[in-house]
N, C-alpha and C positions, 0 to 999 in steps of 0.2 A: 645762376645769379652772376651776371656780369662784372656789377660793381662789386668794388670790397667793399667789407660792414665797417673797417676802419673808414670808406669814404662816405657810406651812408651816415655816421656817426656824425660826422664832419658836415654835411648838408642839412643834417638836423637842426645841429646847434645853430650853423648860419639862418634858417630858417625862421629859427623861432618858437620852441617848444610853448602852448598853451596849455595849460593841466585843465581837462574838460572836468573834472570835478577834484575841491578840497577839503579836507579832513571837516574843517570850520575856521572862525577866526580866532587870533590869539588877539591876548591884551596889546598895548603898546609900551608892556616891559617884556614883551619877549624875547629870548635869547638870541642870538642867533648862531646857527650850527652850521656842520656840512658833510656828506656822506659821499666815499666813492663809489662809483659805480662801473667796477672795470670789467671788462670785456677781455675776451686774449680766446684765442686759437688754441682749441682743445690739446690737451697732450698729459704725457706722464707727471708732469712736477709736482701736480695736488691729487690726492684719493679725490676723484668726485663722485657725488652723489647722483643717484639715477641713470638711467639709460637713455641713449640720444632717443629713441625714440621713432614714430613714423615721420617722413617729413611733411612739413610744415605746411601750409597754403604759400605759394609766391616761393616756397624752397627755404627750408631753416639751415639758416649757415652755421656751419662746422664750428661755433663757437659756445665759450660758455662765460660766467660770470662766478664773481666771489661774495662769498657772504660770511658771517659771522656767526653764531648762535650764542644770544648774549648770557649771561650767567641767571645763575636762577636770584641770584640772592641780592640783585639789582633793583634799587626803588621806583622804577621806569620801566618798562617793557622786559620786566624776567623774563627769561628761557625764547624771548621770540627770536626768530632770524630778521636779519638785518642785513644792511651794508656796511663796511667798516665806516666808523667816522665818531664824531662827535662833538663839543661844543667847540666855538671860534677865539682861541684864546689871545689876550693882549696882543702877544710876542708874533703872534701867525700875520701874514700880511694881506692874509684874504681867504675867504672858501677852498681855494686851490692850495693853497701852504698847509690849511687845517687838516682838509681830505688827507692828502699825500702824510703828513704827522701822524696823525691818528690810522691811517692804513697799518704805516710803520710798526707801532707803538703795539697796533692787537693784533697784525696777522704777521709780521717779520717781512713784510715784501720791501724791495729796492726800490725806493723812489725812483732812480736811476734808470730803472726799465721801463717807468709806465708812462704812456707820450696822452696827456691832458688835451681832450680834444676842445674841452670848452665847458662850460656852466650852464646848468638852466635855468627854468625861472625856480623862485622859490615856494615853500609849502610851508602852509602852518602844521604846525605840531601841537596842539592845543593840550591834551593830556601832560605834558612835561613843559608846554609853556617856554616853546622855541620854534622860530622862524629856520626853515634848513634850507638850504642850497646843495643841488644834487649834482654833483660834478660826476661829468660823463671822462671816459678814460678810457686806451688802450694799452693792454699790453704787449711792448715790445717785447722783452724779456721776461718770462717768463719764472718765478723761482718757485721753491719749496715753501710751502707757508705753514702755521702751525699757531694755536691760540699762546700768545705771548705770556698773558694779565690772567690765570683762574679768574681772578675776581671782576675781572669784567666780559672774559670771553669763556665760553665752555668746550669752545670744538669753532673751528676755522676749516671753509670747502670750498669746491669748487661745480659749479649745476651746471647742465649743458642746457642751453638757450633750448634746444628741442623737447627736452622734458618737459621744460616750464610751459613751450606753446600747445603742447600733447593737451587734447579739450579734455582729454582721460583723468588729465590731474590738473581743471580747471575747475572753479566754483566759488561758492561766493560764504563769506563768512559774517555769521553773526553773533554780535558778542551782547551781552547782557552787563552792563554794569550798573545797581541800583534800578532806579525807574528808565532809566536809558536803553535806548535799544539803538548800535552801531553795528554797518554792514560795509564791508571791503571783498576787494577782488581776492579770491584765495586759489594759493599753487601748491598742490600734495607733490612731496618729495620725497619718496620712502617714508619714513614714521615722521618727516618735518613734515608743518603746515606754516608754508611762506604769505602772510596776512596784512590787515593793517597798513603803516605807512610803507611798508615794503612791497607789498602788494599794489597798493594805490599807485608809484613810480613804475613798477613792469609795466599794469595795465597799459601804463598811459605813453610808457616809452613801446611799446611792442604794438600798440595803434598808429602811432605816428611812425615808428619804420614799415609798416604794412603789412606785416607779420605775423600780423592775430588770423587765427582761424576761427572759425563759429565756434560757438561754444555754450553749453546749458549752464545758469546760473543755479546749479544745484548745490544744495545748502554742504559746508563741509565744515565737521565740528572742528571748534577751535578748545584745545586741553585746558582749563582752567588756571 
């Protein structure tokens, strides 16, 4: 791989990210939020989960991403993984101040160190009745992270991009709520299953770097 993924990052966002599919629509009192989504060059600072894995189609770069696992006892998406973030508060000056805020706040990282490559488009979040903004990011620096808040986070890691493209721990997840039946991209991580709106963003970020390998959409249970 020639280029760096810090400049494929970067050609992305100039580009134009299109989300080939979304969750649904929300009202027009939706929230609105923002999550980060940072990238950084594998190394010792955080336990991560899984093993890099075989590589990748087109070569899976040496890198990995951070996620959350949110608490169980949250009235929103208990116990799933996520990306750090959360709603866009008065005082923040935009998606980019919230992400970086909210990084802070659940996982202890140095705003200091992560170089904001840019914003995408946004995605409804219908279930919580919030419009998010997925702010793409790298890490320069590198630190120790660790769940800040019990009460909002349960465990703070780091997954290597190659696990995640591994088709081994790809598949598709269906959940049952009432008469409803919803289906997302789903990524096995050891005993996590990465789903949902977290899923739906890999997908659709790991198509548009070129990165996806073939893959069976075989069904993979999601815990209750």
């Amino acid at each position: 791989m020639t280029e760096s993924v810090r400049a494929q990052l970067d050609r992305l966002v100039r580009s134009g990210l299109v989300w080939d599919r979304a969750l649904s629509h929300t009202d027009a009192q939706a929230r609105a939020a923002a999550v980060l989504v940072l990238f950084g060059d594998i190394g010792p600072a955080a336990g991560a989960l899984g093993t890099p894995g075989r590589t990748a189609g087109g070569g899976a770069p040496a890198v990995d991403l951070l996620f959350v696992e949110r608490a169980a006892s949250l009235n929103h998406h208990p116990g799933q993984i996520a990306f750090p973030g959360g709603r866009i508060d008065p005082e923040d000056s935009g998606p980019v101040a919230a992400a970086l805020r909210e990084g802070a706040e659940e996982t202890g990282l140095d705003p200091a160190g992560v170089d904001v490559v840019g914003v995408l488009g946004d995605l409804p979040l219908p279930v919580s009745n919030h419009v998010v903004t997925p702010v793409l990011a790298w890490w320069d620096v590198p630190c120790a992270v660790a769940a800040m808040d019990p009460a909002e986070s349960a465990a703070v890691f780091r997954v290597p991009v190659a696990t995640l493209l591994d088709p081994a721990n790809r598949g598709t997840a269906v959940i049952h709520r009432g008469t409803r039946v919803f289906d997302s991209p789903a990524f096995a991580v050891e005993d996590r299953i990465v789903w949902g709106f977290t899923g739906l963003v890999l997908d659709g970020l790991f198509d548009a770097l070129g990165w996806t390998q073939p893959w069976e959409p075989r069904p993979i249970d999601v815990p209750a």
